[in-house]
N, C-alpha and C positions, 0 to 999 in steps of 0.2 A: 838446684840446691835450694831448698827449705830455707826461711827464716826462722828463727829459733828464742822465743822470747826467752829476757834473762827471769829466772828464780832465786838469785843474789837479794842478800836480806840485805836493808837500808849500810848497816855496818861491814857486809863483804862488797859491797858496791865501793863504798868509801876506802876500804882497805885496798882493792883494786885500784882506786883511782891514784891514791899517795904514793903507791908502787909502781907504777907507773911515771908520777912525778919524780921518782928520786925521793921520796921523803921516806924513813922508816917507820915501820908501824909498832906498833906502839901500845900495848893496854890500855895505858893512859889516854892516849890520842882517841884510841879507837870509844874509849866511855866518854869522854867531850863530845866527842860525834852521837853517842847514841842518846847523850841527855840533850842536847838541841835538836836530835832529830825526834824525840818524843816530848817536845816542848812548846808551847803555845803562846807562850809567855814573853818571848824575847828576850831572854834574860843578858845581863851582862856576864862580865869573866868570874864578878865575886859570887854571883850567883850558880853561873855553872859551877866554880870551886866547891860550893856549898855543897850542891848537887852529888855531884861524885865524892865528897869526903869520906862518906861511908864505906865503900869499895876502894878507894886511895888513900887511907887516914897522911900518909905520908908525903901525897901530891902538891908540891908546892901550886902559888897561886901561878907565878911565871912559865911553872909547866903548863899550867892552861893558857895563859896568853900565847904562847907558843904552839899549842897542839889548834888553839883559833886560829893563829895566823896561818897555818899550814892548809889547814881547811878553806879558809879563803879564800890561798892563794890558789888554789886549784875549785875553786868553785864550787864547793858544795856548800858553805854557806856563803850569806852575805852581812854587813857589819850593817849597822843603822844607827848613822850618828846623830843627836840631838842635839846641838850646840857643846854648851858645857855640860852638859849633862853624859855622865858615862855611856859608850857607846855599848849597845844594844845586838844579838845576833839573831838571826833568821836563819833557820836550815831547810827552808821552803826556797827553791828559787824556783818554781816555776816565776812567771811573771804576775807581779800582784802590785800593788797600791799598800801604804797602812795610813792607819789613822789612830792620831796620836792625842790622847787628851793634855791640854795642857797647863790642867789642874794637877792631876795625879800621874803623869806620865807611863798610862798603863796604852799598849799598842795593839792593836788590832789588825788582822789581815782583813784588804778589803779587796773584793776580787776585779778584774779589770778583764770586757771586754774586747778589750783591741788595748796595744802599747801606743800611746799618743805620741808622734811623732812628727817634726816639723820636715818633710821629705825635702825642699826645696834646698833649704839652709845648710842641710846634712847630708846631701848628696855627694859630697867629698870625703865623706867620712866613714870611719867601718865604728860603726854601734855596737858595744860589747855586751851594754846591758842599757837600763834606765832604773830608775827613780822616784816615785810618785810619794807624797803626804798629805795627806792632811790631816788637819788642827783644828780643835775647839775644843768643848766639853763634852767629855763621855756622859752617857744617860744619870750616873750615879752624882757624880759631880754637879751637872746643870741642875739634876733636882735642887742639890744643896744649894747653888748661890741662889737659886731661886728661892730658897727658903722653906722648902719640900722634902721634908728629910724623910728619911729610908722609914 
């Protein structure tokens, strides 16, 4: 028997997987998925709102916290928390790094050769994912405090 790659668009993949969790799918749900999965940005929830308002004039913002958490919870995205600063989403999971400036809080995927891992310490444990940041000043910003303006 043949292997048979899927040709499932990013959003029947997603539709698939909610169906599968028990979740119902959803117009709504299914355009939260397709604006973070064609998003570079990281955006938060009022930004995806923004996002789809056009196609959902009527979408509340909770419908999108909800239609994010559902995503999460099955994994096709990931949340990226900043402190106090509004949490952030990712619909890349492959495994990646970001970096995060923290002048202007604009995030960047930054790709990672091997997941760093402390095997000794964690050998008791089942690794579901990881984590990686880092922080400084993005290119735009450092020119500024440098005094090197655009």
């Amino acid at each position: 028997m043949s292997h048979l790659q899927s040709t499932d668009t990013p959003v029947e993949t997603a539709s698939k997987s909610l169906r599968r969790a028990g979740y119902r799918i959803t117009r709504q749900r299914l355009a939260v998925y397709a604006f973070l999965h064609g998003n570079e940005s990281h955006p938060t929830v009022d930004d995806i709102h923004t996002g789809v308002k056009n196609a959902f004039p009527r979408m509340s913002v909770a419908t999108v916290y909800k239609s994010v958490e559902s995503l999460v919870d099955i994994g096709l995205v990931k949340p990226i928390s900043l402190g106090r600063a509004a949490t952030r989403y990712d619909a890349s999971t492959d495994e990646h790094a970001h970096f995060r400036c923290i002048a202007c809080n604009q995030i960047d995927d930054v790709p990672l050769n091997q997941t760093p891992v402390a095997k000794h310490e964690l050998e008791h444990c089942e690794i579901i994912g990881s984590s990686v940041e880092f922080y400084g000043f993005c290119t735009r910003c450092r020119r500024r405090k440098l005094g090197a303006e655009d």
